[in-house]
DOSENU-447612 format. One line per 5 residues: their letters; for each residue x, y, z of N, C-alpha, C, O. Coordinates in nm, 2 decimals. Layout:
% residues N
a> X:Y:Z:X:Y:Z:X:Y:Z:X:Y:Z | ...
END
This chain:
% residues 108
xxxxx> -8.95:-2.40:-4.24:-9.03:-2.29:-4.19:-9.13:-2.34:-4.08:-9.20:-2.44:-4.11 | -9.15:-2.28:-3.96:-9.19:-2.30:-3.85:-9.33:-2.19:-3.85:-9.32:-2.07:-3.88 | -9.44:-2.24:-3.81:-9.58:-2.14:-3.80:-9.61:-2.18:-3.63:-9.56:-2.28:-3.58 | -9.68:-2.10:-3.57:-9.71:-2.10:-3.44:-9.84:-2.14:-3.43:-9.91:-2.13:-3.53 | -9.89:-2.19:-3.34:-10.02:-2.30:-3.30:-10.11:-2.18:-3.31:-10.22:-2.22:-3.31
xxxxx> -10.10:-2.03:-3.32:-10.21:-1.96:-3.34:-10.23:-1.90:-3.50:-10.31:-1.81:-3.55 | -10.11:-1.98:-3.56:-10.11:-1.96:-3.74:-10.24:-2.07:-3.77:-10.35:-2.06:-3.83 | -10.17:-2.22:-3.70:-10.26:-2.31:-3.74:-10.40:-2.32:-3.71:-10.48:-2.39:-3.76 | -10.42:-2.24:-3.61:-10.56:-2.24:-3.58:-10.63:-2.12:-3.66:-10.73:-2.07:-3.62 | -10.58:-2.08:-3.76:-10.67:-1.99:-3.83:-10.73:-2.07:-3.92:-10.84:-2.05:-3.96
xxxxx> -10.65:-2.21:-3.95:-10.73:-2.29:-4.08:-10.86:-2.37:-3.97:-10.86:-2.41:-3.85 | -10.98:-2.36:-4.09:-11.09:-2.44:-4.02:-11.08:-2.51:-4.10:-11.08:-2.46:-4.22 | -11.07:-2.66:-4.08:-11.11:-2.79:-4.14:-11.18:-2.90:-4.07:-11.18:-2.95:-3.95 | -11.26:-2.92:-4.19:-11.39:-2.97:-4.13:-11.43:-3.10:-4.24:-11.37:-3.12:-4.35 | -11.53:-3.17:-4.20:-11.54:-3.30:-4.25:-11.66:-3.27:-4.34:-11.75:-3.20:-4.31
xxxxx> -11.65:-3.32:-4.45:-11.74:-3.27:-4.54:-11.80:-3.43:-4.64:-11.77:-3.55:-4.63 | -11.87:-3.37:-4.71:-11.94:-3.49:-4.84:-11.96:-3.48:-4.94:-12.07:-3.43:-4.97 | -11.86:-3.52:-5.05:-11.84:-3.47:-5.20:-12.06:-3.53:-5.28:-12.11:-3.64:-5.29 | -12.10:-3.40:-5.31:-12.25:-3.44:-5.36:-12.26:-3.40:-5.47:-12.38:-3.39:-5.52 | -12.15:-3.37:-5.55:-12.16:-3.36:-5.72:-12.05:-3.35:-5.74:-11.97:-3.28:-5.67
xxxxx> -12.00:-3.44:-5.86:-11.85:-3.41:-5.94:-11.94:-3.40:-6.09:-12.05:-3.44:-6.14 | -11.81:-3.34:-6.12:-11.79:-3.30:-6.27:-11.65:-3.28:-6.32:-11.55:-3.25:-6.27 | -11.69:-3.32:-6.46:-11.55:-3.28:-6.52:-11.50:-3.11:-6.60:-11.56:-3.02:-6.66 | -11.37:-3.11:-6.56:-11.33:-2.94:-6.62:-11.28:-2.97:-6.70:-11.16:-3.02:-6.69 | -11.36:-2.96:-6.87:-11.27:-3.02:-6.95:-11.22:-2.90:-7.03:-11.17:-2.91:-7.15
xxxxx> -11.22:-2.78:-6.98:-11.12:-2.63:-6.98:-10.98:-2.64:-6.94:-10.89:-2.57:-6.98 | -10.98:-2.74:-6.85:-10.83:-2.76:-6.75:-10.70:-2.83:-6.86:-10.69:-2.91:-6.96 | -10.65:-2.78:-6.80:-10.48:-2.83:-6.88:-10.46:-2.93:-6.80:-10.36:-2.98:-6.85 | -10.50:-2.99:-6.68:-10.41:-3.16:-6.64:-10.63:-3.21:-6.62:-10.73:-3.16:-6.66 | -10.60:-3.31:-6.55:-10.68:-3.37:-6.54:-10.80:-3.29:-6.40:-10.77:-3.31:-6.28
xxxxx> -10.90:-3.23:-6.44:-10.93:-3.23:-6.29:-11.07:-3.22:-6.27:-11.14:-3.17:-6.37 | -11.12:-3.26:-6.13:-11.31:-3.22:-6.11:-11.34:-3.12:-6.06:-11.27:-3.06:-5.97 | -11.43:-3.07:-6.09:-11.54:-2.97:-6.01:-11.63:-3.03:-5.91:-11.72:-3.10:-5.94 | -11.62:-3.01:-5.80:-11.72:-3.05:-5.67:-11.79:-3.02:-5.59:-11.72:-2.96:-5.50 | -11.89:-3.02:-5.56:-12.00:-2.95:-5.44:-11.99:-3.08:-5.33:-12.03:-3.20:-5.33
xxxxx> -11.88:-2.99:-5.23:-11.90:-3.03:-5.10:-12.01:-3.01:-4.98:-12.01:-2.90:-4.92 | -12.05:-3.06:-4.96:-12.17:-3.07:-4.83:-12.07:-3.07:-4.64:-12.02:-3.16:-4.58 | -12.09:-2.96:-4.61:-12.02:-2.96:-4.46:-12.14:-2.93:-4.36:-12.11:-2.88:-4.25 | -12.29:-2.96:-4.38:-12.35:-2.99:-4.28:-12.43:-2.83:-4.29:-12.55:-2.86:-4.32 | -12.42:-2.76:-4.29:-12.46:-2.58:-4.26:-12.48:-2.56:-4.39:-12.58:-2.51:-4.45
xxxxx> -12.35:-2.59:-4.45:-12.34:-2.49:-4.58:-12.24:-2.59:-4.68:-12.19:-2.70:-4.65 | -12.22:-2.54:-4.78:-12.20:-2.63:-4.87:-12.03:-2.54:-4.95:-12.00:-2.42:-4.94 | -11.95:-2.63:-5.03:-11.82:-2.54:-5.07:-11.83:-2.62:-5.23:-11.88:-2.72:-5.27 | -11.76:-2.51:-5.30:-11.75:-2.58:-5.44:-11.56:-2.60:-5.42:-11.50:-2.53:-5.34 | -11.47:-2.71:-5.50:-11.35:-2.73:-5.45:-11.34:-2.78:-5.58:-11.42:-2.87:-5.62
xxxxx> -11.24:-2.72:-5.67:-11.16:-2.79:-5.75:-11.02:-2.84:-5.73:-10.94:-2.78:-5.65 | -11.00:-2.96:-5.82:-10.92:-3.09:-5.74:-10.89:-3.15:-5.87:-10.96:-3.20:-5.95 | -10.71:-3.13:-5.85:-10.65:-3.22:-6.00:-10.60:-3.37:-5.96:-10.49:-3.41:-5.96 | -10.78:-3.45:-5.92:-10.76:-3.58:-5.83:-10.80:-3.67:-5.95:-10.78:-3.79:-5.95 | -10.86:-3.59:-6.06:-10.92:-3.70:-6.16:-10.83:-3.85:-6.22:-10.90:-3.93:-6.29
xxxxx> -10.72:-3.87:-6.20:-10.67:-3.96:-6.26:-10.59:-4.05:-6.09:-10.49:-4.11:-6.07 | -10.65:-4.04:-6.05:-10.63:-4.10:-5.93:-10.79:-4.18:-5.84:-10.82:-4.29:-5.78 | -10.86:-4.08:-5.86:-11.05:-4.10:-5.81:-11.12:-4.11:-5.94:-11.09:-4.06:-6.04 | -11.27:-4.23:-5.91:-11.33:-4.20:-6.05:-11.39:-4.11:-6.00:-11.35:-4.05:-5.90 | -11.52:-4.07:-6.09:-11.64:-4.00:-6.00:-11.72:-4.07:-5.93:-11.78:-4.01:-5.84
xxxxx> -11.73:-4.20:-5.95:-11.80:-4.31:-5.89:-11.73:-4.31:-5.71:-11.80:-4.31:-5.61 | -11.61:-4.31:-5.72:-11.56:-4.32:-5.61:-11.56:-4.17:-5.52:-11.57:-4.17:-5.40 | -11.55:-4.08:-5.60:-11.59:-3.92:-5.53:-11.70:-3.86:-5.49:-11.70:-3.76:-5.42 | -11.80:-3.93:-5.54:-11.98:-3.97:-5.52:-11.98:-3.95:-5.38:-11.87:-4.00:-5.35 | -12.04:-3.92:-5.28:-12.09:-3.92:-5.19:-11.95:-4.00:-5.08:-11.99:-4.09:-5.01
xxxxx> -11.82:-3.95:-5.08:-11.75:-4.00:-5.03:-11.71:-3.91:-4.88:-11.73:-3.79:-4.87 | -11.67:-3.95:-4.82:-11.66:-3.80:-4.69:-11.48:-3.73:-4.70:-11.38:-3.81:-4.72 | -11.46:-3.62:-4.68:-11.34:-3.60:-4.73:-11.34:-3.51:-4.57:-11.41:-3.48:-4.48 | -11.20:-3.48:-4.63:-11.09:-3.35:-4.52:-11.13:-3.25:-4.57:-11.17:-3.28:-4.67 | -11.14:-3.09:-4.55:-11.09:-3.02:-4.62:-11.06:-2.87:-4.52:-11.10:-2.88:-4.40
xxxxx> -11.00:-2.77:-4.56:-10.98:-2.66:-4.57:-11.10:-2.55:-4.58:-11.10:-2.51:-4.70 | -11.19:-2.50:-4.52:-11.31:-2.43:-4.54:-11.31:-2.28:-4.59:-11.40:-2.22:-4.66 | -11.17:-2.24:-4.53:-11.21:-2.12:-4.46:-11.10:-2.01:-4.60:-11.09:-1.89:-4.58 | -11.05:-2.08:-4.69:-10.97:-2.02:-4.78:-11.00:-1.95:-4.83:-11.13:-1.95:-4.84 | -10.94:-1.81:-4.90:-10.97:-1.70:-4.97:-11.05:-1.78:-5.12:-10.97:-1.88:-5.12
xxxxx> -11.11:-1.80:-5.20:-11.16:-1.81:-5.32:-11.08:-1.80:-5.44:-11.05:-1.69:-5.49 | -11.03:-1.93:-5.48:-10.93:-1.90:-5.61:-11.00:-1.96:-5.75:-11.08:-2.05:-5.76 | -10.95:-1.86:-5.86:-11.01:-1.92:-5.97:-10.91:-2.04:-6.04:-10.80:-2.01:-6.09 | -10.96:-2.16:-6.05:-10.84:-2.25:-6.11:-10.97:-2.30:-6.24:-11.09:-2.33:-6.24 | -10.87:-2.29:-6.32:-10.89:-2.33:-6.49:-11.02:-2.30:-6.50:-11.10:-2.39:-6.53
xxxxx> -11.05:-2.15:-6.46:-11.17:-2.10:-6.48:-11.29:-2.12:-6.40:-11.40:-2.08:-6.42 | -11.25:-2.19:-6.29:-11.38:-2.21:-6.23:-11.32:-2.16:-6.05:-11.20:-2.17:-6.01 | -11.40:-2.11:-5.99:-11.37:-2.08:-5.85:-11.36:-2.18:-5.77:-11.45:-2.26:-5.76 | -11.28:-2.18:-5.71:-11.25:-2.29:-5.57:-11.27:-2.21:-5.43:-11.23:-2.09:-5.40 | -11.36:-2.31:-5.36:-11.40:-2.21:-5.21:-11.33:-2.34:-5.11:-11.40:-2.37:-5.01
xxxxx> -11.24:-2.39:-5.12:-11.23:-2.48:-5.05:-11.09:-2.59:-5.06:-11.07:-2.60:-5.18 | -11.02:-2.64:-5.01:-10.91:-2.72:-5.04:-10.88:-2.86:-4.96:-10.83:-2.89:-4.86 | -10.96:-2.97:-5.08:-10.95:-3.12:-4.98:-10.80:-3.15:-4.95:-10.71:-3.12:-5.01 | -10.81:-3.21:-4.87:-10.64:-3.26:-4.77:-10.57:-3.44:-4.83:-10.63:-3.55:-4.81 | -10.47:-3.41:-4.87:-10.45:-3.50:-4.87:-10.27:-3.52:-4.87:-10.18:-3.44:-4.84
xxxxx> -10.26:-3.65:-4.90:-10.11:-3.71:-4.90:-10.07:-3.73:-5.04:-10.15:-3.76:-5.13 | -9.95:-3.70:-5.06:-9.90:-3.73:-5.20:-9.76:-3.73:-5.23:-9.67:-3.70:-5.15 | -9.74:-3.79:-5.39:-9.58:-3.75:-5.40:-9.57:-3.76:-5.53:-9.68:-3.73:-5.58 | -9.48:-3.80:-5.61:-9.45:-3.81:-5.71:-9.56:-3.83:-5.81:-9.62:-3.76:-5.90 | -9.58:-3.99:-5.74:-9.69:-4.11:-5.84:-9.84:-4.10:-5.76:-9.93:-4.17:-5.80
xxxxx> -9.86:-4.02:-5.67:-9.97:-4.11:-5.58:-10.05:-3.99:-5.48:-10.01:-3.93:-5.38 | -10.16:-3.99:-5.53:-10.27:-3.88:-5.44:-10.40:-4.00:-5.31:-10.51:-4.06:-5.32 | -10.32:-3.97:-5.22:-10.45:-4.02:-5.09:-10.52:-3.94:-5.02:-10.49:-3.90:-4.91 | -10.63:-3.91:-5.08:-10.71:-3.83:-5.02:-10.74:-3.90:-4.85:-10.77:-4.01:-4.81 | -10.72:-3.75:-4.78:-10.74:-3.80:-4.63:-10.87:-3.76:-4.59:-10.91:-3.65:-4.61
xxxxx> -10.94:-3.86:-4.53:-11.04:-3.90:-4.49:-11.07:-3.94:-4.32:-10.98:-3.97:-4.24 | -11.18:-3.94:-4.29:-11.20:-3.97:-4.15:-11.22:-4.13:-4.16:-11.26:-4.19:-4.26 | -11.17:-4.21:-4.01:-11.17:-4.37:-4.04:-11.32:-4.43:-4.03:-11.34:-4.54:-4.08 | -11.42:-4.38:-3.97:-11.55:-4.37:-3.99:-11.62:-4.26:-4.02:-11.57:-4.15:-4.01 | -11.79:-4.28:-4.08:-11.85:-4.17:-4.07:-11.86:-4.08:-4.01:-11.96:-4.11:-3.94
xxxxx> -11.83:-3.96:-3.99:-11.90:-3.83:-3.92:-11.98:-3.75:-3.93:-12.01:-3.73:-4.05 | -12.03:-3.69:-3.86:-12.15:-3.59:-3.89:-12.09:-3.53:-3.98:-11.97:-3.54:-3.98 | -12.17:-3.43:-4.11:-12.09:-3.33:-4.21:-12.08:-3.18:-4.09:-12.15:-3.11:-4.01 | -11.97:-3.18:-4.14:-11.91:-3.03:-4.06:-11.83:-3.05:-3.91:-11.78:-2.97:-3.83 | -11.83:-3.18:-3.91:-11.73:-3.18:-3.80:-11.58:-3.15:-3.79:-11.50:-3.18:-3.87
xxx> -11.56:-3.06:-3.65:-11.42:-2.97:-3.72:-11.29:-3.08:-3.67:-11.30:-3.16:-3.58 | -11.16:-3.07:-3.77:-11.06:-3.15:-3.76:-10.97:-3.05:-3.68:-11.02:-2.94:-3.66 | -10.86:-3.09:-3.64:-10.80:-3.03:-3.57:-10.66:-3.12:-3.45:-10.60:-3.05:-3.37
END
């Protein structure tokens, strides 16, 4: 399936800073609750990254994400946001910028 460069430019993704995890221990697989920091304004993003990240490592880490998503409820809690990453079978890499950036810097 093929999208056109004016599908993709509807997504805003922007560089953000995970500043609270928690655990969803409502959830049926492993997952956190997170207040992301994007500079302006802030997103809450739930993420079934828990067995792959501690919290120690999700602490204040700078992430990818998706801003601009409709709001979904997953295992009871609302998601305003969708971090980016690589994956497959065995293996979650959250994608990240290769240095620091300002929070809210847009990807693209």
């Amino acid at each position: 399936m093929s999208i056109s460069i004016d599908e993709f430019s509807k997504a805003e993704i922007r560089v953000g800073k995970v500043v609270m995890v928690e655990d969803i221990p409502t959830a049926r697989k492993p997952m956190y609750k997170m207040t992301v920091d994007f500079g302006g304004f802030t997103r809450q993003c739930v993420g079934g990254i828990k067995e792959f990240y501690s919290k120690d490592q999700m602490q204040g880490r700078q992430v990818v994400a998706v801003v601009n998503l409709e709001p979904k409820s997953v295992a009871g809690v609302t998601s305003e946001c969708m971090l980016l990453a690589a994956f497959d079978e065995t293996m979650v890499s959250l994608l990240a910028p290769d240095r620091e950036l300002p929070l809210g810097t847009k990807v693209g």
